[in-house]
N, C-alpha and C positions, 0 to 999 in steps of 0.2 A: 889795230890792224887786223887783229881775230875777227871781230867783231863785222868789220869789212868785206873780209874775205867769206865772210857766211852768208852776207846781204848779196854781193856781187855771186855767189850760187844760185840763191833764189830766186834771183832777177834771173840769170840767163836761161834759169831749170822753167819758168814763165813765158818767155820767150821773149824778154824784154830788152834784152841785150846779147851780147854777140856770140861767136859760137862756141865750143868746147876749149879751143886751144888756150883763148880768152880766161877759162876756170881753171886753167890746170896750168897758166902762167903765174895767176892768181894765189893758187895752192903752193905752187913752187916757191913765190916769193918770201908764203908765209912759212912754209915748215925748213925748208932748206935755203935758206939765203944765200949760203957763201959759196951753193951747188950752181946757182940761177945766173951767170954772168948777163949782164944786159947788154943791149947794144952800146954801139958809140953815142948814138945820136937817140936815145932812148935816157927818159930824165929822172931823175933820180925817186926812192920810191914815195916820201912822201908826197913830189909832187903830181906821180903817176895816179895816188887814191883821189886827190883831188880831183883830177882829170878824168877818171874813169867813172868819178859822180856825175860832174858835167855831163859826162856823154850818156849815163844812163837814163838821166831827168830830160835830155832834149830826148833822147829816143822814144821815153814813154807819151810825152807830149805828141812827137812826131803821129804816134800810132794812137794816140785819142782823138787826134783831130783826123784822122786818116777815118777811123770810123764811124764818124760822126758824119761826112761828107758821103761812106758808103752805103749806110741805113737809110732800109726803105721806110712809108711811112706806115702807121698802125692805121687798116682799115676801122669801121666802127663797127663793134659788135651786131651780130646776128640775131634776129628775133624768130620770131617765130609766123610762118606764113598766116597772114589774115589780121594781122597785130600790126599796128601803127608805130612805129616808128619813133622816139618824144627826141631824136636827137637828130631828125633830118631835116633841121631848118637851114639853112642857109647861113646862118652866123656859126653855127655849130662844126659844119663842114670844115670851116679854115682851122679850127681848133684839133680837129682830131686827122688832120692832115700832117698838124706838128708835131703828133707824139711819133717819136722813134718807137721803132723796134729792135730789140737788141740782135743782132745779127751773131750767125754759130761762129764758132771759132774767135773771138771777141777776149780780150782779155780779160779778166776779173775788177779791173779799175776801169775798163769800160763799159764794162755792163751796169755796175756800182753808179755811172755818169748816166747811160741809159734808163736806168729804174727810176734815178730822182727826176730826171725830167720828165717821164712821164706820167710820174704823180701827181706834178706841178700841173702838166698839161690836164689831167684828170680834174686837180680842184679848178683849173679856171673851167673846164666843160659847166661844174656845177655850178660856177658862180655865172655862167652865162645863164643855166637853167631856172638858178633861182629868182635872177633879172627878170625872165621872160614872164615866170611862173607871178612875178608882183606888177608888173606891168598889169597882165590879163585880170587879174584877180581884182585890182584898179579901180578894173575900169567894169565893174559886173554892175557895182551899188554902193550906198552910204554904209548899207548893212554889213557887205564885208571890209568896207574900208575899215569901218569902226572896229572888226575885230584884230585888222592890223596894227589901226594907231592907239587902242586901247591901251592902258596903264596895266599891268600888274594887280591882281588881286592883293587883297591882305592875306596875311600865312590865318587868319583865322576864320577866313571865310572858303577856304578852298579846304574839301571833303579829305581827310586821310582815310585810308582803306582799313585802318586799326578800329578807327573809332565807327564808321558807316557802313558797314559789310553786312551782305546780307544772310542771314541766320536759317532761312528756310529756302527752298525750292520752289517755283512760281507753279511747276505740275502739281506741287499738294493742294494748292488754294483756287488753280482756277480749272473750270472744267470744262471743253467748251460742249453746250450742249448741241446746237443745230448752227448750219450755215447754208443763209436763205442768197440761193441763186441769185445773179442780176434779171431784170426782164430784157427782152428784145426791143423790146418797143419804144419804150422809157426808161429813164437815169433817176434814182435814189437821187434827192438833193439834202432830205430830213430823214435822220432816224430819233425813233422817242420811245420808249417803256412807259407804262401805262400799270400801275399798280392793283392785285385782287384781292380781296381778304381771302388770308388764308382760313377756309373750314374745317381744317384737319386741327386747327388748336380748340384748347378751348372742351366744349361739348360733343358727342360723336356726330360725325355729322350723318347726315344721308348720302346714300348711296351717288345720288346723282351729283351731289354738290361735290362728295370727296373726288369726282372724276377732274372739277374744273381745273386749269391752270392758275398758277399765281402771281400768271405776268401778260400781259401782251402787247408786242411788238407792233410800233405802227413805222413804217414808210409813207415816205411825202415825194412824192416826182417833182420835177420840174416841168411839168404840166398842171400841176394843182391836182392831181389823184392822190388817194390814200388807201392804201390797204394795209389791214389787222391780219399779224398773224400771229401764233402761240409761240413760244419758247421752242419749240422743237421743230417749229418752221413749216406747220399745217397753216394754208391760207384759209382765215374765216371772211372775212368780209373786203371787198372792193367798193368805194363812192367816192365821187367829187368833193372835194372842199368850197366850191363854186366861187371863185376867185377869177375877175377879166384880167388881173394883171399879175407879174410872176410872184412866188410867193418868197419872201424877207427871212423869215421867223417862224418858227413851230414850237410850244410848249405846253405840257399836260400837265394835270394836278398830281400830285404826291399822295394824295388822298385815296384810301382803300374802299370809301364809301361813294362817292361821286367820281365820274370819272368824264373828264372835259378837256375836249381837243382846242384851242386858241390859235390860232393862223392870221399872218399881217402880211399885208402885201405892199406892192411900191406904192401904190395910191392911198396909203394911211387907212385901209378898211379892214375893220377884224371881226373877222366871223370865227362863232364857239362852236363846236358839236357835243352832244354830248353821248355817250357810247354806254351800252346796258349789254350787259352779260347774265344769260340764264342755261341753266343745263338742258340739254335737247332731252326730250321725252320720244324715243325710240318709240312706231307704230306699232298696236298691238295688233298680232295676226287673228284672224276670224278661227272659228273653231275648223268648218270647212276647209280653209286654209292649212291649219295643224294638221288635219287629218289627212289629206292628199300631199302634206309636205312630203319631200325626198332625202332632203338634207337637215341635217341637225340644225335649230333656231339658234340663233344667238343669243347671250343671257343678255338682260336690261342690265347686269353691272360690268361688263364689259364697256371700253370708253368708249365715247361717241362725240362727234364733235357739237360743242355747244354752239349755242343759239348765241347773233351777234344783231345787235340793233344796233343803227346809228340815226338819231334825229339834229336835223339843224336847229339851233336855240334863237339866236338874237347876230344882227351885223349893227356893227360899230364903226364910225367916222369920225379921223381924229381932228382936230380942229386946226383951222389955217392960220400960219402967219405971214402976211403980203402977201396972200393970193396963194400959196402954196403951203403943202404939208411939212411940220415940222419933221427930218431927217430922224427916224426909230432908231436908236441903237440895240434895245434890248424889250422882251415883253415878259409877265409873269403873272401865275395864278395866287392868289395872298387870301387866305384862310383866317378871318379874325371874330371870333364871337361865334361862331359858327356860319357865316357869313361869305358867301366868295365875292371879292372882287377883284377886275382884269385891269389889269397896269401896263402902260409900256413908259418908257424911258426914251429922250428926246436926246439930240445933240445939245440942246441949249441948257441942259441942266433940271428940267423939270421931269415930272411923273403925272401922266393926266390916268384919273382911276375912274373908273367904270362901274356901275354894279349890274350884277347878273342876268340882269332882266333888260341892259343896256341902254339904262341912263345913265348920266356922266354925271359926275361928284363931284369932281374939280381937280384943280392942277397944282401940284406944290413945288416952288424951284427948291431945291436942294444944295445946289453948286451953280460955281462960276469958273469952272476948271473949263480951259481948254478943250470941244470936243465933247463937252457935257459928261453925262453920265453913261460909264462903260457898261455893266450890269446888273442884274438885279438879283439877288436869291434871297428867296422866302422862308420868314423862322418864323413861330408860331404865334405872335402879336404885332408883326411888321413887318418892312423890308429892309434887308440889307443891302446896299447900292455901292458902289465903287466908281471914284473918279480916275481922273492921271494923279492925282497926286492926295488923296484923301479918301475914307470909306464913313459911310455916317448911317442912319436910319429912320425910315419912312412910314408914317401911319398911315394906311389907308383908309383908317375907320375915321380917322379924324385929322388927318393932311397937315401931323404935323412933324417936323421935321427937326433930327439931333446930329449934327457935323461935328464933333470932336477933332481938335488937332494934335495929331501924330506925329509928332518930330523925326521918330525914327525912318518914316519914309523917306528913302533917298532916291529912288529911281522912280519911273511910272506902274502905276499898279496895274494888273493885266488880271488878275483873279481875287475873290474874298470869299468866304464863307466860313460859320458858325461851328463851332465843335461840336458833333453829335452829342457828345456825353456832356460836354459845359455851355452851355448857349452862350453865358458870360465871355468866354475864348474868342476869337476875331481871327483868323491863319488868312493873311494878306500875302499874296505871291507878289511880286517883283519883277522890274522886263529881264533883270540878268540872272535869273534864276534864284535869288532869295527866298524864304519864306521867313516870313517875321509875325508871333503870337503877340498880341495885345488884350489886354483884358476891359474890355468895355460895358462890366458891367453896372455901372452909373450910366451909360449912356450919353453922359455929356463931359467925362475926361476920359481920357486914353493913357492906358498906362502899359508899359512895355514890358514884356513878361522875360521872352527867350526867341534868340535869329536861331532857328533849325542851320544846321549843318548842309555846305550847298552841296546838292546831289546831280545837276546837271545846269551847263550854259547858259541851256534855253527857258524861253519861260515857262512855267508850269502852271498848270490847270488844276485846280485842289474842288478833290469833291471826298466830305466830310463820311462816316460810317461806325456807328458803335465800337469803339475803340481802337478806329485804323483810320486812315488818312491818304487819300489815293494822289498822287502826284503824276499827270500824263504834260509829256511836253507837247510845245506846241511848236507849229510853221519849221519841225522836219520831218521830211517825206521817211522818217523810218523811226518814231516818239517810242519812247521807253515808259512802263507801265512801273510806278513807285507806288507801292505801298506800306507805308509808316504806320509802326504799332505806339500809339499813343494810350494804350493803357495806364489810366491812375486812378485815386482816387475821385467819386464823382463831386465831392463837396471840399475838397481841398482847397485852400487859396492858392499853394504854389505848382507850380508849371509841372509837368509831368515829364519821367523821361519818356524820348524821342528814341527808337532804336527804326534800323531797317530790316523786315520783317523778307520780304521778297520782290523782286524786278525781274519785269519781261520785255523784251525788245519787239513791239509790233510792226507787221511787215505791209506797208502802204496802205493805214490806217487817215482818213484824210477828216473823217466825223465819230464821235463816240453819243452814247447817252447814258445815264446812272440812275439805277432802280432803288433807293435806298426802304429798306423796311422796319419798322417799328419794335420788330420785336428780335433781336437779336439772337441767333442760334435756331427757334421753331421758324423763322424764315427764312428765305436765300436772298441772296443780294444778287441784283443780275447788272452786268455789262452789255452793251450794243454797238460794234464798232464797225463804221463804213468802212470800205476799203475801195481803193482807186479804179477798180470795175464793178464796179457797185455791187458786188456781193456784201453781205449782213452776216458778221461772225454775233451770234449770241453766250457769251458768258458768265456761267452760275459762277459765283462766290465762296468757297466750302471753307470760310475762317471760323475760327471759334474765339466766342470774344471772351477774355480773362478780364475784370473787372476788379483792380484792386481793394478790396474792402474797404469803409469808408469807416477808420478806427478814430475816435475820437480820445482826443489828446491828455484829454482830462480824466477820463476813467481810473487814474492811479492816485488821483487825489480824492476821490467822491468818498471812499470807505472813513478813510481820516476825516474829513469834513462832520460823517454823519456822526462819531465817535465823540466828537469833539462839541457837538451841539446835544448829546445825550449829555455828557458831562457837565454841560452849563446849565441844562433843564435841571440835574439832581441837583446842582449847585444851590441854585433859584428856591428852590424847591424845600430845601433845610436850612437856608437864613430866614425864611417866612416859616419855618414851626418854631425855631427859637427864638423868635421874635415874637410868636404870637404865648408860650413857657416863660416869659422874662425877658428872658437873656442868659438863666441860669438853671441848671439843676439842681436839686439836692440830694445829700447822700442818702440811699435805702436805705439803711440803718437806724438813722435819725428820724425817718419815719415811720418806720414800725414802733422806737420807741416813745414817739408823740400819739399813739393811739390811745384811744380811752377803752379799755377792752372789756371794764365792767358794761359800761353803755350799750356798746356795742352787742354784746349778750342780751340783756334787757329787749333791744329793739329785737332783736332775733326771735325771741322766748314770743313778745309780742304778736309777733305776725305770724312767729308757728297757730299759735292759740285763736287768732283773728280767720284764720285759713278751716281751722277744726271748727269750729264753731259757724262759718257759713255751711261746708259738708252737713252738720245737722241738721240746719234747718231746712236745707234743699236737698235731702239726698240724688236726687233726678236730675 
């Protein structure tokens, strides 16, 4: 009845129930009983608690539905003026008309009814949003369906931040040197690097040579023009590519000594340039001249821009089938013997090669893949070619051709290329962002080394570099810059570790190109990355490559070995003298006592005597 009489407090101190006189009938009954005479017609106390629950439970009812009926509705939140709106559609409206607001003066168990319904009303807003949100996403492409009704990764192909984390900062390694304006006139469609020897290695050079650059920049319009410019974004030279129809393809030789522009257009014709670089010889003033000068001459070792030639080589026509040109997927310069010859790559699988002077050599199908052959990249006795579902290689010298099968390929290949440091190595990318090492170097089995660690969704573009390994994705308007420190041994059989050295997010990057150089460290590695107004970011490369010694395994057994083949020589060596003695010794003793020593004297006395007696008769 205590117990009661403290609830029936609490309720009416709430305002839940009736007025004072109500709590202090209440108190009466409980502490003074025999003080509290009830009425006649007032029932007795147990059944009065009963009753006054009743009445309290209909009354709390009374006044939760009371305010339910007088809550207005919650407007929808305010934004910010110039800002859209994502919840004023029409279906949304009816939802956020239903959430109450808890109105002032509300009791604590009505407010407690208020909060959870508007929660409720809250999760259905988003599960209208998320409706809307799969609808439209739907309906855009296959591409993003597939990342809706896609499966689940494996837990061992999805990147942990423990194991892939980048170790270094992307401002120590990249630098950007120059950033060549868009033109006005014309749209960038090709960017290419163009490799120099460097003359600062090596011998000293001369004055004019150590001014040259050790790279340059070429741009391709969509007009068929080209211009050369330096690394630092001084324009050398402006010409046509002379092309009637728009140009496909652009790619230049890797090569430090020859330097050849390749251009393919929609009509299967490819025309080469080829591009010569010499240091400008600044005019020498007349003595007249010196003497009436005003202002100080400038030194001849001061830079100067050098001298840019460009002459056309040879046009090439690719050969028909049914009246039309086979569909180019991909074209490439291939270095063999000392030898260039020009390659492109067909939809139907084949490679027609060209030699320099632009006779045709012949055509070798390679694949039957779907789509033919995706691209081609150049290692130093071949080509490496990639299908949808296979990578193999291609002689140009002799058009013949090695397709190895790769079981581990499970998706379509979209990139391939050679490890700088192991040509053996094979880093095949993947459409879902894979990378999977194969070791190919029998060339006719594939053997599966090690899947890298996935580092993004999209697919990646691998372009190889003396102990790094550059990962840029592809087909998003905002690709992230991976670079992978693949440091090992150069002659090791097994796979090297993979760490992530540093990543940069570039910002509407739509074309790159890659400067790779020969000599690691004495040269720079340069980047060219188009961006979506067609300005040209130029980036040096300032990594230092750590090559882990190439220790050989056996060195701790060679000492023992050599020890061990002395020992058998001396062995050899003293069964063939006691073999050649007997077999046996005898004791010294026993032979001093078997001397004849008179004799022996005699012979002695002899030859003293034989000796004196020549002295006589020849004193001279």
């Amino acid at each position: 009845f205590c117990v009661f009489a403290m609830r029936r407090a609490v309720l009416v101190a709430c305002g839940l129930l009736g007025s004072a006189d109500d709590v202090a009938s209440a108190t009466c009954d409980a502490d003074f009983p025999e003080q509290c005479v009830p009425p006649d017609n007032e029932l007795p106390v147990e059944d009065s608690i009963h009753e006054a629950t009743e009445d309290a439970e209909q009354s709390v009812a009374r006044k939760i539905k009371k305010s339910r009926t007088t809550t207005t509705a919650m407007p929808p939140p305010k934004r910010a003026s110039g800002s859209e709106n994502p919840f004023s559609s029409p279906s949304l409206q009816s939802v956020w008309s239903s959430i109450p607001a808890p109105p002032s003066g509300v009791d604590l168990l009505g407010q407690e009814v208020a909060a959870l319904e508007a929660a409720v009303a809250q999760k259905q807003a988003k599960v209208a949003v998320l409706k809307e949100l799969k609808l439209a996403i739907m309906g855009e492409g296959v591409h993003d369906q597939r990342r809706l009704t896609s499966r689940v990764p494996r837990v061992e192909y999805v990147i942990s931040s423990s194991d892939m984390h980048a170790t270094s900062s992307a401002a120590d390694f990249m630098q950007t040197v120059a950033v060549v304006e868009p033109s006005d006139e014309e749209r960038t469609a090709f960017v290419r690097l163009l490799g120099l020897k460097n003359f600062r290695v090596g011998a000293p050079p001369t004055p004019a040579h150590a001014l040259l650059p050790l790279a340059l920049l070429v741009l391709v319009s969509d007009r068929g023009n080209a211009t050369i410019f330096t690394p630092s974004g001084s324009r050398l030279k402006e010409f046509s590519l002379g092309h009637s129809a728009p140009i496909e393809r652009v790619t230049t030789t890797s090569s430090q000594e020859d330097h050849i522009i390749l251009s393919q257009d929609a009509d299967g014709i490819m025309r080469t340039h080829s591009v010569i670089l010499k240091p400008a010889k600044p005019a020498k003033p007349s003595k007249e001249a010196r003497r009436s000068a005003t202002e100080a001459i400038p030194s001849k070792y001061l830079a100067v821009t050098p001298n840019v030639s460009v002459f056309f080589e040879r046009q090439m026509r690719l050969p028909k089938k049914g009246g039309s040109v086979r569909a180019v997927t991909d074209v490439a310069i291939s270095k063999q013997r000392g030898l260039y010859y020009l390659t492109a790559a067909d939809e139907g699988g084949g490679v027609t090669v060209y030699f320099r002077n632009g006779t045709m050599k012949g055509r070798a199908i390679a694949t039957d893949d779907e789509g033919g052959i995706q691209g081609l990249f150049p290692v130093p006795d071949a080509l490496l070619y990639h299908s949808a579902h296979g990578v193999g290689f291609v002689s140009a010298e002799s058009l013949d051709v090695k397709s190895p099968v790769c079981a581990e390929i499970s998706s379509p290949v979209v990139s391939a290329t050679v490890d700088a440091s192991a040509t053996h190595r094979v880093n095949v990318g993947l459409q879902g962002g894979e990378v999977v090492v194969f070791n190919l170097k029998d060339r006719s089995s594939c053997k599966f080394e090690q899947r890298l660690p996935k580092l993004s969704g999209s697919p990646l573009h691998l372009e190889p570099f003396k102990g790094y390994m550059v990962a840029l994705e592809q087909g998003v308007p905002h690709p992230v810059f991976y670079a992978l420190n693949i440091s090992g041994p150069p002659k090791s059989s097994s796979p090297p570790t993979i760490s992530l050295a540093f990543e940069r997010r570039l910002r509407n990057v739509t074309q790159f190109a890659a400067l790779r150089r020969s000599t690691p460290g004495a040269e720079s590695d340069f980047f060219a990355f188009l961006r979506t107004d067609g300005s040209v970011e130029v980036v040096e490369l300032l990594w230092t490559v750590y090559l882990v010694p190439d220790v050989d395994e056996t060195i701790s057994y060679k000492w023992p070995a050599v020890a061990a083949i002395v020992c058998v020589v001396l062995g050899i060596q003293w069964l063939r003298s006691r073999r050649a003695s007997g077999g046996s010794s005898r004791n010294p003793e026993e032979d001093l006592d078997a001397v004849d020593w008179k004799k022996l004297a005699e012979e002695t006395r002899a030859r003293a005597q034989a000796r004196k007696q020549q002295h006589e008769d020849d004193p001279y």
